[in-house]
N, C-alpha and C positions, 0 to 999 in steps of 0.2 A: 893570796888568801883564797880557798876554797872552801863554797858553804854545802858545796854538794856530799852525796853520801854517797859510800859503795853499793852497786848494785844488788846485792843481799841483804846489806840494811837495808836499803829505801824497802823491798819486797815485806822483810819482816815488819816495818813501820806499817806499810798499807795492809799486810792483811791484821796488825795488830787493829787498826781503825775500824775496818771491816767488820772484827769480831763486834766492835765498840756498839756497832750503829745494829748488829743483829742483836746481841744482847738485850740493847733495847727495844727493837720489834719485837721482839717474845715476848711483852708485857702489853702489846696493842689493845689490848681488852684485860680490862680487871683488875686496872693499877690510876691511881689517879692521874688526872689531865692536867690541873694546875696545884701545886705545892706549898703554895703562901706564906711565901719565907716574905722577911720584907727586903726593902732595899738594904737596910744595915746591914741586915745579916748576907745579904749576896757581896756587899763589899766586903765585910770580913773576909770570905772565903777567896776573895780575889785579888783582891788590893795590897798592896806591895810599893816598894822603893825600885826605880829603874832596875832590869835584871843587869847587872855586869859581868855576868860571868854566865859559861853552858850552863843547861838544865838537860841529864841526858832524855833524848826522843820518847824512850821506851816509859819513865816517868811521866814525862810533859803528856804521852799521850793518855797514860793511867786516870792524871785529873781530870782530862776534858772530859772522860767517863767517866768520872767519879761523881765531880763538880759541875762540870756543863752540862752533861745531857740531864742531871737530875735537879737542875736548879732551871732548866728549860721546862715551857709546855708540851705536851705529848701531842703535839699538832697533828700529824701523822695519823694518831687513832680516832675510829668510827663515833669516838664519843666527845671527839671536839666538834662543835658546832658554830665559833667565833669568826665571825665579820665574812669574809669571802678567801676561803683557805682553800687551795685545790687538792689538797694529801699529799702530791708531790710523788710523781712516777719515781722508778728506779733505774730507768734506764738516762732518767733523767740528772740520776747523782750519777753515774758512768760518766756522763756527757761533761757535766761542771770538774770532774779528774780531771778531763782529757783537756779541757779547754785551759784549766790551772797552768798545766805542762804547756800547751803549745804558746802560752802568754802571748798573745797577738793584740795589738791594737789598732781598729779600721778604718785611722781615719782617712787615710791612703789606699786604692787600689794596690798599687805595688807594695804595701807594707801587709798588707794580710789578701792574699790574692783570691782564694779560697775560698775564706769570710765573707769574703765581700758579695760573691756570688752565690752562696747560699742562704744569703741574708735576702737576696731578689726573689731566688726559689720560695723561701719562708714565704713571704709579705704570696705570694704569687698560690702558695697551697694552701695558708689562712685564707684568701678569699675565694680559693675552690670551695671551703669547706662551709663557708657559710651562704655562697651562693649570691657574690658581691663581683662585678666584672676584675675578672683575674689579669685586664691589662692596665691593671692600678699600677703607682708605685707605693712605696714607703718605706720605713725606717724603724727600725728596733729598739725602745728606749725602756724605763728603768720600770713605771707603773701606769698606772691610770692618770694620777694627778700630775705626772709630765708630760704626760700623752695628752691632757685639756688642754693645758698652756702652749702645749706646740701646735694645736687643732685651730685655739683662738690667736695665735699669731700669726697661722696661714690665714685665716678668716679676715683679721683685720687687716692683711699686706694685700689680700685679693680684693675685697671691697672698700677698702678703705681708699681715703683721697692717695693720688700718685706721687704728692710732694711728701707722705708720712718718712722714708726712710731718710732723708737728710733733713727735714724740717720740724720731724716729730708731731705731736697732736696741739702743736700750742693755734691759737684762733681757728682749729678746725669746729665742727659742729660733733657732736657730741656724737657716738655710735654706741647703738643700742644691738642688744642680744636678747634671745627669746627662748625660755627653757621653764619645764616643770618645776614645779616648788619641792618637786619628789627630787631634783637634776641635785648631783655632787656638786661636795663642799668646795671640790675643787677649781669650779668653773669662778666664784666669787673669788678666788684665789688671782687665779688668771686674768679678770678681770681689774683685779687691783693692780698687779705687778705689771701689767702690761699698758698699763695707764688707759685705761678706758671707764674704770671706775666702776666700784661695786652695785652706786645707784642706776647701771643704767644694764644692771641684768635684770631682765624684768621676769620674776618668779611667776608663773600664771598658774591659778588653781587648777586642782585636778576634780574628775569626779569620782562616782562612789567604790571606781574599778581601779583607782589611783593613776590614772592615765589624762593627760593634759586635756585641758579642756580647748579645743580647736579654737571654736568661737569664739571665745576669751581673749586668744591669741594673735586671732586676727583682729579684734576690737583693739589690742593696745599697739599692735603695727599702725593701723590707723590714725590711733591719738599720737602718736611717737610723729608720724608723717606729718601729721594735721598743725605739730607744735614747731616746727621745722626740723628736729634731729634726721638722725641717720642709721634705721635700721640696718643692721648686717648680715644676722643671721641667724636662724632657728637651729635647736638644739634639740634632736630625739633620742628617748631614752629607750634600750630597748634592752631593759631588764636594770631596774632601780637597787640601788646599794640599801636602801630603806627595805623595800617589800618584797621585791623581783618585779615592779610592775613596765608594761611594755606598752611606750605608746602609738597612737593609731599612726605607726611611719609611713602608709602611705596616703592619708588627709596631710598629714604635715609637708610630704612632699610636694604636693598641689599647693600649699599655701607659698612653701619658699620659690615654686615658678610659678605663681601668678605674684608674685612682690619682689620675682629677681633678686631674692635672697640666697645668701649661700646656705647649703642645708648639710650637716655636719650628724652624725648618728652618734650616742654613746651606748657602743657594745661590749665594754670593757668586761662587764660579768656574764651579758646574757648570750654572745655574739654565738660562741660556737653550740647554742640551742637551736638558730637559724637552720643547722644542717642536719635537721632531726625528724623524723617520720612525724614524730607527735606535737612537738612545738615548731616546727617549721613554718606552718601559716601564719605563726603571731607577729613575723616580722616582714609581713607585705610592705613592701615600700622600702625597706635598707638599701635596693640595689639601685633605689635613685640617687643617693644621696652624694654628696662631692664628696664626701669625705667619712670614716670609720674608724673609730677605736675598738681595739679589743683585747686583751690581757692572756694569753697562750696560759702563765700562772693561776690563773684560776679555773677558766672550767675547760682547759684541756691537760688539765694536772699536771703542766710543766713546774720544777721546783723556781723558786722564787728566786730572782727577778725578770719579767721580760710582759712587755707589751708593742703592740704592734699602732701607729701611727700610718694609716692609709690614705691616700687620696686618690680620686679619679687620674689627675693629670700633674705629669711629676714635675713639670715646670715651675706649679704652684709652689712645692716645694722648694726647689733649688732657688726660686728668686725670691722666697721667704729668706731662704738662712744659709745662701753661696757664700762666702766672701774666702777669697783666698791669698793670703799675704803674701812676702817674697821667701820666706821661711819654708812655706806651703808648696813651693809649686816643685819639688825634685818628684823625680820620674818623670817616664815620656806622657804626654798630655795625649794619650790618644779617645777617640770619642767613644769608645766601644767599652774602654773602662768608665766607673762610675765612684765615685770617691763620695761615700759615706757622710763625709764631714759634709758635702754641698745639701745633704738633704736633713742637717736638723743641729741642733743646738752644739751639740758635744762636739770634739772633738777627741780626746780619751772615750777611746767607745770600744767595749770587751764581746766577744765569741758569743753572745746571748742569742745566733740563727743554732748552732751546734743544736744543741737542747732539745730544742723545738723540731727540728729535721731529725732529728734520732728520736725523740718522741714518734712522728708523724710515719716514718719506717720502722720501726719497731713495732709497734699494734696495728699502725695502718688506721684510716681514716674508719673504715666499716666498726671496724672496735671501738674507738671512740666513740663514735657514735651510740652505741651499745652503751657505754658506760655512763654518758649521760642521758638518754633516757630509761639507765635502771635509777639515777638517781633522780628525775623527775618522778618516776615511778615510787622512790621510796619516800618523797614529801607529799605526794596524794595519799599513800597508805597514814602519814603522820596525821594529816588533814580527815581521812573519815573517822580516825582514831576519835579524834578529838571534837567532831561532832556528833558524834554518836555518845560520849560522854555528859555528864551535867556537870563535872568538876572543873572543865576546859572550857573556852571560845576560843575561835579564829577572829583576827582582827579583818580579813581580806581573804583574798581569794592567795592560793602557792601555785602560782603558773607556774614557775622554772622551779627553782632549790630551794628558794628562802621561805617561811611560812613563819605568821606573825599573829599573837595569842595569848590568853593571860587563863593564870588561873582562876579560877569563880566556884568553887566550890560554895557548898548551900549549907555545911558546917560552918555556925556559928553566924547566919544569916548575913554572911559579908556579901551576896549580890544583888540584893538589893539597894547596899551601900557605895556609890562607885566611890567617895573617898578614899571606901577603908580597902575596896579594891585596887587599887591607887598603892595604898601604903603597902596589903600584904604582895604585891607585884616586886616593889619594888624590894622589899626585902627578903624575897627570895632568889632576885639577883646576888643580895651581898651572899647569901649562903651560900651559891654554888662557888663561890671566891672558898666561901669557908671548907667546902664541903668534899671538892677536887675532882668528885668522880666523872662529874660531865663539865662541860663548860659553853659558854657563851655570852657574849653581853646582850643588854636590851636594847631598845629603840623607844621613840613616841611614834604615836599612830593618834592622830586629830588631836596631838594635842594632850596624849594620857600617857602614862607609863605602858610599856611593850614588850613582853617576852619576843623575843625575835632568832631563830633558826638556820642553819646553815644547810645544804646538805649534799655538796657538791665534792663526796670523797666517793672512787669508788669502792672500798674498804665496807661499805654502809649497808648492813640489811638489814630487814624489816625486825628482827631480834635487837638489833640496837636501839632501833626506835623505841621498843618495846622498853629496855633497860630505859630508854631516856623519860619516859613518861610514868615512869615506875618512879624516879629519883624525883620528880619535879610533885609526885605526890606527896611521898618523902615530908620532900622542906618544905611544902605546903601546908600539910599536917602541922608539921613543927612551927611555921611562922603562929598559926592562926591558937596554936596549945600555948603558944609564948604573950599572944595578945598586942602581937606585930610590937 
């Protein structure tokens, strides 16, 4: 049985695809972002009885453009602004082709030879690029939120007692962690699943710059010692999935060596601002740190999936998550190879260095560069925007891409109301659902409802900003003529 196709089809299949995905670029401005069909209706259009029989290619490929790409969000264009989306280079759909084809899986040196060493190169030009010692190692996994879980398993296998991996944490004393109340969902996650328990991540408030409050921090290491636990380790944020806020990494790193803590950085959004003319000093102290996360998908516009799990010393690693069975050990064991699987959870682990390394030679670092600080550059234009206005406020300051803000318009006297400021926020959220032309979700800031911004495409000029603040008056109007 043969599933393969003649050389002439497959060509005609791929540039039919081709047209598919340009097609749709030619609508990158001026077509809407999101569609709001509901789920029913996307099952109608898809749902079906097992296929049993062919469906010819040139068809099957007609619906994904028919049906998928317009039943999808318009991620891609300048006027998505939702959660931390990088627009997704092109050289970097080349790269996921290529990696389709060669189907390689690393968890073997001998089984993808190639992979495997430009997986070192990768981990080795991320930390050129943000200016973290490049004789790190690490390992290539899926996002941010498995990059936590792998960061606090090194954390707790490094400091944690020596009997943890065959005796596990039963009568140990409790290990505590130490992160901003700004720090990801995912670290509470990590903490659960990893048995160390959610009560003992100790959230410490930030102050009015959204950045941890030190003192705070070192006051509950203290009480945590004082009670008999087992502090482990601090956690620096260096660019928040909340605001963009970056905390003070190099106080923190004084704090984790004077308490012989291990000190962990999350740079998963902000990481590659680190290597930037203009926000490069915001992250003094990253290149102490044992350890660094940082996400190539977001703000080095690699397409989606890939994040980088780094540490100073790769040992940490391998004696985290080595183990290799009898199944495991074919090819020759030489030391000069490095087999993937010793440095992290997986085992089925896919081509996610490609991407990244055709990204990184394709523009070249200097261009990058360039492109996120035109993008830092187009959330400070959003930011004077919007205080120069009386209709807007900024909730914070937009260090990196994100900028967080509400409408306050002085029709119909709603600011001196923060309730109804409150209500008409919030439902101007549901309208952009309703509305299509832009998109994003909200956030809380202290506690209130929050328009909240993205702005990490390099697709993005100051004209879209402009289109985006033009629409949000829009529905603002309309919420406030509707009587929220």
């Amino acid at each position: 049985m043969n599933l393969d196709f003649q050389e002439k089809e497959f060509r005609q299949y791929t540039e039919q695809a081709v047209s598919i995905y340009f097609d749709w670029l030619k609508r990158l401005r001026g077509s809407k972002i999101y569609h709001n069909y509901t789920p029913a209706q996307i099952q109608e259009r898809f749902n079906e009885t097992l296929p049993e029989e062919e469906t010819p290619v040139e068809s099957l490929l007609a619906s994904v453009g028919s049906d998928v790409f317009e039943m999808s969000n318009f991620n891609p264009s300048p006027n998505y602004y939702g959660y931390i989306t990088g627009g997704g280079n092109q050289v970097g759909i080349l790269a996921e082709f290529l990696k389709a084809g060669l189907n390689q899986n690393n968890l073997k040196w001998h089984n993808a030879p190639a992979n495997s060493e430009m997986e070192k190169i990768v981990i080795k030009w991320l930390c050129q690029f943000m200016g973290y010692p490049d004789d790190s190692a690490g390992v290539l996994v899926s996002g941010g939120s498995e990059g936590n879980f792998l960061h606090l398993a090194v954390m707790r296998k490094v400091m944690g007692p020596a009997s943890l991996s065959q005796k596990g944490l039963y009568g140990q004393k409790p290990m505590t962690v130490y992160v901003s109340s700004q720090g990801h969902s995912s670290f509470d996650k990590a903490m659960d699943l990893l048995g160390m328990g959610k009560d003992y991540l100790r959230k410490i408030p930030v102050d009015d710059q959204f950045q941890v409050r030190v003192d705070l921090m070192e006051e509950a290491v203290q009480k945590d010692l004082n009670e008999g636990l087992l502090p482990i380790g601090v956690i620096g944020i260096a660019g928040s999935t909340n605001n963009g806020a970056i905390d003070k990494l190099d106080k923190l790193a004084a704090l984790a060596k004077k308490y012989k803590l291990w000190y962990m950085v999350d740079a998963a959004y902000g990481g590659p601002a680190a290597g930037t003319a203009v926000a490069g000093h915001l992250f003094r102290g990253m290149s102490e740190a044992d350890a660094v996360l940082v996400n190539p998908h977001k703000w080095l516009y690699v397409p989606f999936q890939v994040a980088a799990v780094i540490v100073r010393k790769k040992e940490h690693l391998k004696n985290t998550f080595s183990l290799v069975p009898d199944y495991l050990r074919g090819g020759l064991e030489k030391t000069e190879r490095e087999d993937l699987m010793d440095l992290t959870l997986q085992l089925t682990k896919d081509f996610k260095a490609l991407k990244v390394w055709m990204t990184f030679k394709a523009y070249g670092a200097k261009k990058l560069r360039l492109a996120i600080e035109n993008d830092i550059a187009i959330v400070r234009y959003f930011q004077e925007l919007v205080n120069a206005s009386e209709d807007f406020e900024m909730l914070g300051p937009a260090n990196l891409s994100i900028a967080t803000f509400r409408y306050v318009s002085e029709n119909d006297g709603i600011k001196s109301n923060q309730a109804r400021v409150d209500a008409v926020n919030e439902r101007i959220l549901e309208l952009i659902e309703e509305d299509g032309r832009i998109f994003f979700a909200g956030t809380r800031i202290n506690n209130r409802p929050a328009l909240r911004i993205n702005c990490n495409n390099y697709r993005r000029t100051k004209a879209d900003i402009d289109f985006l603040l033009m629409v949000l008056r829009e529905l603002g109007e309309k919420v406030l003529l509707r009587s929220v």
